[in-house]
N, C-alpha and C positions, 0 to 999 in steps of 0.2 A: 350881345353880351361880351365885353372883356373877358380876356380868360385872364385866371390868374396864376400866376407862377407859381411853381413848388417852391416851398420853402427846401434851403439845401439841407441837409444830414447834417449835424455837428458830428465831427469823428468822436468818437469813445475816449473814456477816461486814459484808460490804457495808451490806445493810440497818439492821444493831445500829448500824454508824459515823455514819449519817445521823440516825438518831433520836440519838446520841450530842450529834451537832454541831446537832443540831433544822434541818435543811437547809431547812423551811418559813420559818422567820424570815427569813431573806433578803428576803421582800418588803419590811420595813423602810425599811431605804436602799437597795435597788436601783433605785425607781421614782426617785427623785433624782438618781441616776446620770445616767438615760435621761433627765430633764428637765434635765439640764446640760450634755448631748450635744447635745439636739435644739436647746437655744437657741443652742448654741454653734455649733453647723452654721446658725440659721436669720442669725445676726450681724445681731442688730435692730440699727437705726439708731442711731449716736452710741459705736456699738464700733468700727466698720470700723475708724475715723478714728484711733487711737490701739493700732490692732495692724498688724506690720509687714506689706507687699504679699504677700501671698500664705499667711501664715498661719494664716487662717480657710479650711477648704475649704467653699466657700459653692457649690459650682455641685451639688450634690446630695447624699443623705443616702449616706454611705458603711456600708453596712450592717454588711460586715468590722469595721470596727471595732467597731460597736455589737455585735455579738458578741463581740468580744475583749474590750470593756468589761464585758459578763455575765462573763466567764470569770475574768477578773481580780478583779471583786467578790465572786463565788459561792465561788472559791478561798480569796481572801485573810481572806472572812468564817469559810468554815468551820476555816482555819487558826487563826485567833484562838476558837475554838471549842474543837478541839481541844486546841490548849495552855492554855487555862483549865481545860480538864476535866484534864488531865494536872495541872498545876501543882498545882488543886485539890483531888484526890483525898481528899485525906486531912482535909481542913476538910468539905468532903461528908460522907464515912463520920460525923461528928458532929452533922451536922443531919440530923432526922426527916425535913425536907421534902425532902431530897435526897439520904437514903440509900440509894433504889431507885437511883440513876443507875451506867450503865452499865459506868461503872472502880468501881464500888462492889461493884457486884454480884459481877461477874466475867463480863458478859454480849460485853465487848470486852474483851480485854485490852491491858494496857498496849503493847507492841510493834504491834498494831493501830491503836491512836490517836497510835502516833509516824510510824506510816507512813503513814497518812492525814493526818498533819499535812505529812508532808514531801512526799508527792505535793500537797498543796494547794500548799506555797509555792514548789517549783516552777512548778508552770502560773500562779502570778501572776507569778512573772521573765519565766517563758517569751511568757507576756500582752503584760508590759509592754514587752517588749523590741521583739514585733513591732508594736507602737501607733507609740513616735518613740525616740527617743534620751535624750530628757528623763524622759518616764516611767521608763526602766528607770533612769535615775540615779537617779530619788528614789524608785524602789521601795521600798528597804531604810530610808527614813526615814518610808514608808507604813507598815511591816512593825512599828516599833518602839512606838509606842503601843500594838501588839497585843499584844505584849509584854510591857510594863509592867503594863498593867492588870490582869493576873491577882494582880501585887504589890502593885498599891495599894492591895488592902483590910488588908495587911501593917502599912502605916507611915503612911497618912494616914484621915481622916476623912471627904473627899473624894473616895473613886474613883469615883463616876460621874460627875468631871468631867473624869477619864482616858478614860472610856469614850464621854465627849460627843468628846474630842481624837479618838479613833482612830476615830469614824462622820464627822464633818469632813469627812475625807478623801476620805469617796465623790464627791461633785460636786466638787469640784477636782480629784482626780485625773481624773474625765469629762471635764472643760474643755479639760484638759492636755494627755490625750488625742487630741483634736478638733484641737485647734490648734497644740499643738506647742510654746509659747510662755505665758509668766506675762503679758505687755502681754495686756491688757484682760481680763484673768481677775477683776479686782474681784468680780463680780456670783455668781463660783462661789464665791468667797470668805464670800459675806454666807448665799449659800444654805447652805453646810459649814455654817457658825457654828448658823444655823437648824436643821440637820439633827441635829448632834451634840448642842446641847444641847434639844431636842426627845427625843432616845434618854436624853441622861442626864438630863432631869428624870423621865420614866417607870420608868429606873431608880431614882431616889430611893423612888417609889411602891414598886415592884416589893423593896426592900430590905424596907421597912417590917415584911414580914410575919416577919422573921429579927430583929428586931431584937432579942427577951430573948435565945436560943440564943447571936447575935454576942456579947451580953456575956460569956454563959457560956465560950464558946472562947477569944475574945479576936482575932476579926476586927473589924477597923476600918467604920465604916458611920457617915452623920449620922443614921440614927435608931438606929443604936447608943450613938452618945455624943452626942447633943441630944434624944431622945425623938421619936415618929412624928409628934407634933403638930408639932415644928419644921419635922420633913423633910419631910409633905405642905406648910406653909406654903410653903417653898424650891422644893420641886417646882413648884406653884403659881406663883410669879414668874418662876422659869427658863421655862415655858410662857408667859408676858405677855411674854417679851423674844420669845422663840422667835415669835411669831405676828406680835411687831412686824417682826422680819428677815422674815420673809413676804413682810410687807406690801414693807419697802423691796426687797426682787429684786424682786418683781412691776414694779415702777414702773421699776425700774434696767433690767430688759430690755424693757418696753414691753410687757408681758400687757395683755389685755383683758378684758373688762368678767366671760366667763365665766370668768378666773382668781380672781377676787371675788367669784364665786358659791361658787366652792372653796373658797375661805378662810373663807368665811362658815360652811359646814359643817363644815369644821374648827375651827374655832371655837365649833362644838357641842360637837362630838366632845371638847375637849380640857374644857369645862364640864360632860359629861357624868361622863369621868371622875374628875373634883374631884369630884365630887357623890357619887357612887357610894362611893366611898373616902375612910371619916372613920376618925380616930384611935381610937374607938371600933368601930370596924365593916371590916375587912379582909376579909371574905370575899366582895366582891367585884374584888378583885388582878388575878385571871387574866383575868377580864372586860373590866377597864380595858385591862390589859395589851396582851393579845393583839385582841379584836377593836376597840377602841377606837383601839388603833393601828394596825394593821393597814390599817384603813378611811382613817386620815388619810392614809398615804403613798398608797395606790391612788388616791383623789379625786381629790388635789391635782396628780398626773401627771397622770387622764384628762381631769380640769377642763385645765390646761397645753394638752396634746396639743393637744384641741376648740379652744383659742382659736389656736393655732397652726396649725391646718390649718384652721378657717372665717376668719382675717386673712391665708389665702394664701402667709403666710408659706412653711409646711410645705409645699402644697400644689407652690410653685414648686420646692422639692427635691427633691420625690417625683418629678416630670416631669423632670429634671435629674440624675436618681441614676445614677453610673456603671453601665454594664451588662457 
């Protein structure tokens, strides 16, 4: 008698939506978040001065928030997840490399991924609402880049500069958060800029491998319509700006000497993968992609943290944090 195989487990609703929204990539911009939180709770020297009496809560780390802050990024990220996959379905089902994905298959169905979209954008209102007043106002203009961007491979050549606008947002909405108040936010400003186009120049990488298919469908991408050797060049500079904004927050909130050990390694990591991924040689994409970035946003926070709690800074809030 043949034996016959087990049939496999379909993982669960729940589980399919996670892998749908790839809920691991979060660490991306989340660690930026918390380094825009923590500076903004620690109010280096030369911020006080130009934010009004009492808007910086400087007398300890308020933890609530930084939890609401996870909630709000974790949410509003895998929202923008989900309605890419929604939006996208149907340019998916046409490329090989993303025909397995999970509105393709039929592994999630569509009404699955509208409600996990809409459970996400609620708990980011519901977030922002309990952070200040301000947050929940500019929710819905946090919400709108996310939005867009599943359109802009539609009608520009440029979307991952849609995609740089809508990661922005993570450390200034963190700042926002924190203090309640745009006076003296500059410094989450310069970081956004840093952050977002940091995402979207690896996005440029990350296109590169779609670029003949894009021609074939007629999705928009610069190494669809400039070839992969432009778009790694582009990519490339977008990272030499991305590393210089670095530089200038480090200086604008006063990091020490171990935030410049971070950067220094970042600054491998971003040489690493320029090197790794030439126009002739894409297969290593996922590589660059995922751990190569992955690595820069994780550093660069525990490098931050480290100079923040050995200059005391941190260290005076941790002993000061409401109980």
């Amino acid at each position: 008698m043949t034996a016959v195989a087990p049939t496999p487990e379909k993982p669960g609703r729940i589980r399919s939506f996670l892998r749908l929204v790839a809920i691991e990539h979060s660490v991306f911009a989340l660690p930026f978040a918390y380094l825009s939180a923590l500076v903004a709770m620690a109010a280096p020297a030369g911020l006080i001065a130009v934010m009004p009496p009492g808007s910086v809560r400087s007398s300890g780390i308020y933890w609530r928030d930084l939890v609401l802050i996870t909630v709000a990024m974790v949410s509003g990220r895998t929202f923008a997840m989900a309605a890419n996959r929604i939006l996208d379905r149907k340019i998916d089902a046409l490329n090989p490399r993303t025909q397995n994905r999970e509105l393709v298959t039929g592994a999630v169905s569509l009404r699955t991924a509208w409600t996990g979209a809409g459970i996400s954008l609620a708990l980011l209102f519901a977030s922002a609402a309990l952070l200040n007043p301000l947050c929940l106002l500019l929710s819905p203009l946090a919400v709108l880049p996310l939005i867009v961007y599943p359109y802009a491979k539609r009608f520009t050549n440029f979307p991952h500069y849609v995609l740089a606008l809508a990661q922005a947002v993570a450390p200034v909405g963190a700042w926002l958060a924190i203090t309640g108040t745009f006076a003296g936010s500059g410094p989450a400003w310069v970081l956004g800029a840093a952050v977002g186009l940091w995402i979207g120049g690896f996005d440029l990488i990350y296109a590169c491998q779609d670029a003949e298919i894009d021609r074939q469908i007629g999705v928009h991408s610069t190494p669809a319509r400039y070839g992969v050797r432009a778009a790694l060049l582009l990519s490339t500079l977008t990272h030499v700006v991305t590393f210089a904004l670095f530089l200038w927050f480090g200086q604008l909130v006063g990091l020490g000497r171990l935030w410049w050990i971070g950067l220094a390694l970042t600054a491998v990591a971003f040489v690493y993968q320029h090197v790794v991924v030439t126009p002739t040689d894409l297969s290593k994409v996922n590589r660059a992609f995922f751990t190569a970035n992955g690595f820069v946003g994780i550093a660069l926070f525990l490098f931050a943290l480290l100079d923040l709690v050995l200059s005391d800074r941190l260290t005076t809030l941790v002993a000061a944090a409401p109980k």
